[in-house]
TIRO-581438 format. One line per 3 residues: number of its first residue (from 1); their letters; for each residue x, y, z of C-alpha. Coordinates in steps of 0.25 Angstrom, whole numbers, plus 5000, padded with zeros to 4 digits. Each point is the difference from the previous one (the first is absolute). Layout:
// residues N
NUM> A> X,Y,Z  ...
***
This chain:
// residues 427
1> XXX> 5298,4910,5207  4998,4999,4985  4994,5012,4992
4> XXX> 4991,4992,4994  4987,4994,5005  4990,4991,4995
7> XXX> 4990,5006,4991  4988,5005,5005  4989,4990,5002
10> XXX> 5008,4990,5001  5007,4992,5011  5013,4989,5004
13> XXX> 5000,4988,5007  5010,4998,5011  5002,4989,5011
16> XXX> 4995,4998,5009  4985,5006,4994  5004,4992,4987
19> XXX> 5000,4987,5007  4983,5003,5003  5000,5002,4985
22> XXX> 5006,4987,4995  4992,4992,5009  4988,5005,4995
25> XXX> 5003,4996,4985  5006,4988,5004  4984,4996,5007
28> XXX> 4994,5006,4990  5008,4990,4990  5000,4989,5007
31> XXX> 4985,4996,4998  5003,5002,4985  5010,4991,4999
34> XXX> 4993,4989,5007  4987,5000,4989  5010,4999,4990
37> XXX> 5001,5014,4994  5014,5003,4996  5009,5012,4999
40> XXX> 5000,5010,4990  5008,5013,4997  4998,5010,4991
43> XXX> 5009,5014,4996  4995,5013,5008  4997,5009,4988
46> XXX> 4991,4996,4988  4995,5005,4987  4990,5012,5003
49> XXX> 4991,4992,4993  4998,4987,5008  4994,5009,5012
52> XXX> 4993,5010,4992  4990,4987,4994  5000,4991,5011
55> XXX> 5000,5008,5014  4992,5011,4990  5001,5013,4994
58> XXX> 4991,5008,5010  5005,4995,5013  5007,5009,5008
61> XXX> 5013,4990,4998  5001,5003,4986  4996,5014,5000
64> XXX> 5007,5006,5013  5009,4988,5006  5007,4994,4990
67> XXX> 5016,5003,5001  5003,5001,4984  5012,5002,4992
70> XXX> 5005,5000,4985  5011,4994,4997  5013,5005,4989
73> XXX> 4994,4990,4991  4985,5007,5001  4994,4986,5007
76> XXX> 4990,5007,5010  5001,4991,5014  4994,5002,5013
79> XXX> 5004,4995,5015  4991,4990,5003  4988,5004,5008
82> XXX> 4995,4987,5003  5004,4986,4997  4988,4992,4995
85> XXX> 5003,5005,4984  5015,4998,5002  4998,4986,5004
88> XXX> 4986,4996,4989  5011,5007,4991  5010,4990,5002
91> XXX> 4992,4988,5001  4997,5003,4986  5012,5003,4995
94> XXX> 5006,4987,5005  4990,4992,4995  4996,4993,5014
97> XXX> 4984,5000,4995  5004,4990,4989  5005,4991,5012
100> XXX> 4990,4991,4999  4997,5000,5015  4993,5012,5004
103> XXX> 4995,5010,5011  5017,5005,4998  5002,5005,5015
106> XXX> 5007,5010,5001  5007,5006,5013  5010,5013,5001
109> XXX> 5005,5011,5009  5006,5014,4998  4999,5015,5001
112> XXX> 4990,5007,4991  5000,5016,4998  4987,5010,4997
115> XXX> 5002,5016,5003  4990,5003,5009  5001,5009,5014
118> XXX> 5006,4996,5011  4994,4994,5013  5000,4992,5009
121> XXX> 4999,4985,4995  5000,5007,4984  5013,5001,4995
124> XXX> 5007,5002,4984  5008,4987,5001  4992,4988,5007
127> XXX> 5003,4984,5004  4990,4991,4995  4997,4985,5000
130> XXX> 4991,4994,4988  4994,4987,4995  4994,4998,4987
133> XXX> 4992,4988,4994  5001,5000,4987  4989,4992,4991
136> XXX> 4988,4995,5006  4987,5003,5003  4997,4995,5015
139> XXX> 4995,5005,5010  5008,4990,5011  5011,5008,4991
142> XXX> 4995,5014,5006  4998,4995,5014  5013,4991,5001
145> XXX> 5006,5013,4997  4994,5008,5012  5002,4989,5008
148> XXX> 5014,5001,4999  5001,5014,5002  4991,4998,5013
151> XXX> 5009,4990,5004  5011,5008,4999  4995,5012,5009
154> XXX> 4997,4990,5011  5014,4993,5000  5004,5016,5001
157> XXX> 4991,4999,5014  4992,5012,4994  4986,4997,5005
160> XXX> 4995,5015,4994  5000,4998,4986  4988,4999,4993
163> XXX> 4993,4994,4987  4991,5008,4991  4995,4993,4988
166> XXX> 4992,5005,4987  4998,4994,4985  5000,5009,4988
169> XXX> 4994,4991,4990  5004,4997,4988  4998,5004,4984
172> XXX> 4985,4995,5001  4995,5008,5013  5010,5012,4999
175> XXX> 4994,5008,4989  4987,5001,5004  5006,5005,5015
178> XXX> 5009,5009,4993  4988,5007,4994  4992,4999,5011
181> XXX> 5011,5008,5009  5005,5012,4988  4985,5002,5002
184> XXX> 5001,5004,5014  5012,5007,4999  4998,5007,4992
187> XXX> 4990,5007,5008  5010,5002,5010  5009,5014,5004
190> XXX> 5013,4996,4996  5014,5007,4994  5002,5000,4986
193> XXX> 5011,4987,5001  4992,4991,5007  4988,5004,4990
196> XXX> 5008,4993,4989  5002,4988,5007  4987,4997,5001
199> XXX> 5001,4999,4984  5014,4990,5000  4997,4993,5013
202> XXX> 4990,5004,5009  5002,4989,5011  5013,5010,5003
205> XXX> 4992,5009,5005  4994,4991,5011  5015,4999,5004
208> XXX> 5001,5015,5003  5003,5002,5014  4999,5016,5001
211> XXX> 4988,5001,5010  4989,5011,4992  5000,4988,4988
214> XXX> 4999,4988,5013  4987,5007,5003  4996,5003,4987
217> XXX> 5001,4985,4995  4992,4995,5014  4989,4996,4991
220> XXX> 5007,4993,4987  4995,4990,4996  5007,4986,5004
223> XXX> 5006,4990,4991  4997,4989,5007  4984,5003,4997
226> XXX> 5004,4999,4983  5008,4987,5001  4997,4988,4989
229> XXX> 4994,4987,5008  5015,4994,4996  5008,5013,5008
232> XXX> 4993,4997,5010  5000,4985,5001  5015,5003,5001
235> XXX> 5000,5010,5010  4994,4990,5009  5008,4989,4998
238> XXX> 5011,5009,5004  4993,5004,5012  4996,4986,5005
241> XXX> 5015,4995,4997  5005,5011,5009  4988,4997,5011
244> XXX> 5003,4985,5000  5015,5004,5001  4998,5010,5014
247> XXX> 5005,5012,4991  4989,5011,5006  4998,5011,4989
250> XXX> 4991,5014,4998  4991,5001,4987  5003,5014,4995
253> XXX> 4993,5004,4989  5006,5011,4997  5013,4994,4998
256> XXX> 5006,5003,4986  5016,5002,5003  5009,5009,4991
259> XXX> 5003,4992,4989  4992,4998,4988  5002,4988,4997
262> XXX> 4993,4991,5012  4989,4990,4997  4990,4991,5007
265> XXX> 5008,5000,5014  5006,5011,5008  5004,5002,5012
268> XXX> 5008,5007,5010  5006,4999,5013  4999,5010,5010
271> XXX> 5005,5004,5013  4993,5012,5009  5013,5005,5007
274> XXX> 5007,5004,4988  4991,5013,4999  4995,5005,4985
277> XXX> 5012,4989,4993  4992,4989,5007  5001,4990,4988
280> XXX> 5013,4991,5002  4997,4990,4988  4990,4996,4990
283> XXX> 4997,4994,4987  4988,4993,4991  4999,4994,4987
286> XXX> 5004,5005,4987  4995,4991,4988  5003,5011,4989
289> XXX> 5013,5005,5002  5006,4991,4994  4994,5004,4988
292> XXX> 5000,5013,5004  5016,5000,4997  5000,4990,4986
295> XXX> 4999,4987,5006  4989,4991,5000  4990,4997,5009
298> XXX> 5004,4995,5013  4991,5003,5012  5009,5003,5013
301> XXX> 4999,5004,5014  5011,5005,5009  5005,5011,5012
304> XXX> 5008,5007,5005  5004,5004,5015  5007,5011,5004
307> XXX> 5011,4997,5010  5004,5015,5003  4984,5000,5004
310> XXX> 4999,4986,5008  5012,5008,5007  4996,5010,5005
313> XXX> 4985,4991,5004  5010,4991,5009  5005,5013,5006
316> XXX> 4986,5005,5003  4996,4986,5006  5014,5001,5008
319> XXX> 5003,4985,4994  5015,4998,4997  5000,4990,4989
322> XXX> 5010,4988,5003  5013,5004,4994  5012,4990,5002
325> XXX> 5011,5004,5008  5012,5006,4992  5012,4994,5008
328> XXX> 4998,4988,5007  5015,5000,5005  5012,5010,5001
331> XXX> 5014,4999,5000  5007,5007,5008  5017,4997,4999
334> XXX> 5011,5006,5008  5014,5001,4992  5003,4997,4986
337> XXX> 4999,4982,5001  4988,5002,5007  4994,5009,4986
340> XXX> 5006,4989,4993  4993,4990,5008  4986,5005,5001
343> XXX> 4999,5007,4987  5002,4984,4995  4990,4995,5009
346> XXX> 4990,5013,4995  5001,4995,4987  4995,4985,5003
349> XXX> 4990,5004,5008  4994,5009,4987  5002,4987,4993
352> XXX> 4993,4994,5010  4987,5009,4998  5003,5008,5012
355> XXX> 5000,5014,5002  5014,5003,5005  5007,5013,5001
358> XXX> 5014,5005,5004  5005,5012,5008  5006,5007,4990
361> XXX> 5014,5012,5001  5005,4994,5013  4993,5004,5010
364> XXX> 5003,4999,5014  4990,4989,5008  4991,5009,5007
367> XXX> 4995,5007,4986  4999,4986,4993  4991,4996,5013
370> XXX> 4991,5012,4997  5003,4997,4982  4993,4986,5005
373> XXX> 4988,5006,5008  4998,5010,4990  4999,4988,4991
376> XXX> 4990,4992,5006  5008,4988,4998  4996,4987,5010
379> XXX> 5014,4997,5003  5015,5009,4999  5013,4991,4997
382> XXX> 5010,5004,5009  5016,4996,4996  5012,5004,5006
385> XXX> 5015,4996,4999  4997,4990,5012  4988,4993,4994
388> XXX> 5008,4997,4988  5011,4995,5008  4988,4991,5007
391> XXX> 4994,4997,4989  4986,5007,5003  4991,5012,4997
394> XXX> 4991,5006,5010  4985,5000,4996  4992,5009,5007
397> XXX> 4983,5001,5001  4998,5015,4999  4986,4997,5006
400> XXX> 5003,4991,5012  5015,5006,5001  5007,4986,5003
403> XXX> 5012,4997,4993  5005,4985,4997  5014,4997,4994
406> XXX> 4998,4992,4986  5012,4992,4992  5003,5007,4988
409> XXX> 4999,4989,4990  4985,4998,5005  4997,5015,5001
412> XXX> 4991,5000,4987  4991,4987,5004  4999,5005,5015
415> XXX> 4995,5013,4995  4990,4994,4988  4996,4989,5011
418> XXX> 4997,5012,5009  4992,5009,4991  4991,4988,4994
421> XXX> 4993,5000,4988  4995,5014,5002  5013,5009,4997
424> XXX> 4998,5011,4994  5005,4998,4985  4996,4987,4998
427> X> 4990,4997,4990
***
């Protein structure tokens, strides 16, 4: 055993749980992919200062979570928290705006890092999926968006996922709310930390999850009673678009998420078995941010889900996502020309797109059998001395147990012809 261990809060990925992690980026891409967004990766620490303007300087991701570092040179960076800044930075920076053919869709996957306590489904380092549409102003923009996401938990079979859905306004209803809200909280019984967040951002505080300020805030006032006659005509068109699509979804008013820079549409989704961390994605649209970090206006809308959260909601519906098999066939030789032999024809049959592997160290028959089994391969390769002198290779169904002799120089057909199209491996 090593001495050391991985840091606290934070986890490893190892077969064969890892496959139920791949398989959920992988459905949670393939949606994207199809509509047209397209890959996007970005470094896993940035300045301190993209986060600080564009999540916000009172969230509890810039004040509490961020993992920050100073470098030799002085240049002040942080672990990213979230990726919706990294990959707005980065359009920007590479000019894709200017493109002449705009919403830029964007699609990325990777592990993002916020120092909070441990629990279950809330951990240091985390796996998410994300998509961002970057530069338009439409609401089939916000609801293609959910849809794909919605799409994605069904492929999964997750049948307990659910949909919340909010607007936040914009510059034109916002103020007034704003006011209308530090009012009211004001009056409320609160700590000195979240008093002065009523002053920089008081729709935080509708975010606090600690139950004296939940029953405190019972009587706020609602948003959705200040929105502008246009916040709201938007609102609907996102929520007909999603009707007419069969994408069910829960109005939740109180509905603000932890980042400051959300606009217009929000929204969550949700799943009642995870506990107190029940939120496995979300997202909404963020019209200013860009501006926010020095670029010009480009009104936007994205998401992010988390696959360690959709994890753990498969697990609690006792849905196994389809994950392909890892060995389609084994090898198993007996003496040295029959390694020779089979470790050829393992190699073709990668090349092939088949998932092929090889009892390695020379091991006896009976623990290559059990190597095979162990493998969850469809078929072991048997060769001996003789079946070279005849010219053969015994192929055996590890499901059925028979067992058909197979000429060598049409070994890698027989066994591609055998599998089909659906061997594990093949794009």
């Amino acid at each position: 055993m090593s001495t050391f261990s991985a840091p606290k809060g934070t986890y490893d990925l190892l077969p064969p749980d890892s496959a139920a992690f791949l398989a959920v980026r992988e459905a949670i891409a393939a949606p994207l992919r199809r509509a047209g967004y397209g890959y996007v990766e970005t470094p896993g620490f940035e300045h301190v200062e993209l986060f600080a303007r564009g999540v916000g300087e009172s969230t509890d991701i810039v004040t509490k979570e961020m993992y920050t570092l100073t470098t030799k040179g002085g240049t002040r960076l942080a672990l990213r928290p979230e990726g919706t800044a990294s990959v707005l930075r980065a359009a920007l920076q590479a000019n894709l705006h200017r493109s002449g053919s705009l919403p830029v869709k964007l699609w990325y996957s990777g592990t993002y890092y916020r120092y909070e306590r441990p629990q279950a489904g809330r951990y240091r380092h985390f796996s998410q999926v994300g998509a961002e549409a970057i530069g338009a102003e439409d609401p089939v923009l916000d609801a293609e968006l959910i849809i794909l996401a919605a799409d994605a938990y069904r492929s999964l079979g997750l049948s307990g996922v659910r949909l919340l859905l909010n607007s936040l306004g914009d510059r034109t209803c916002r103020p007034a709310y704003r006011e209308a809200l530090q009012n009211f909280l004001r009056g409320l019984d609160l700590d000195e930390e979240t008093r002065a967040r009523i002053e920089i951002n008081p729709l935080r505080v509708l975010d606090d999850k600690r139950p004296d300020v939940r029953r405190q805030l019972a009587d706020a006032p609602l948003l959705r009673d200040h929105l502008c006659e246009s916040c709201k005509e938007y609102h609907e068109g996102v929520r007909a678009l999603l009707t007419a699509a069969g994408v069910p979804f829960t109005d939740d008013p109180a509905l603000v998420r932890g980042l400051d820079y959300y606009t217009r549409t929000t929204f969550e989704f949700v799943h009642d078995g995870l506990g107190s961390q029940s939120a496995v994605g979300g997202g909404g649209r963020y019209d200013g941010l860009s501006e926010l970090i020095g670029g010009p206006a480009l009104p936007s809308v994205g998401w992010a889900l988390g696959v360690d959260r959709t994890v753990l909601a498969l697990r609690a519906e006792g849905v196994a996502p389809a994950v392909p098999a890892a060995t389609d066939v084994f090898a198993v030789p007996m003496g040295d020309e029959a390694r020779r032999v089979l470790f050829a024809t393992v190699t073709e049959l990668r090349r092939a797109g088949v998932a092929a592997d090889f009892a390695y160290g020379g091991k006896g028959v009976k623990a290559s059998m059990k190597a095979a089994n162990r493998s969850g391969a469809r078929y072991a390769v048997v060769l001996g001395e003789r079946d070279i002198a005849e010219g053969v290779a015994q192929v055996k169904d590890l499901e059925s147990g028979d067992q058909v002799a197979v000429p060598l120089d049409g070994l890698v057909a027989d066994l591609a012809a055998r599998l089909g199209p659906g061997a594990a491996g093949r794009e």
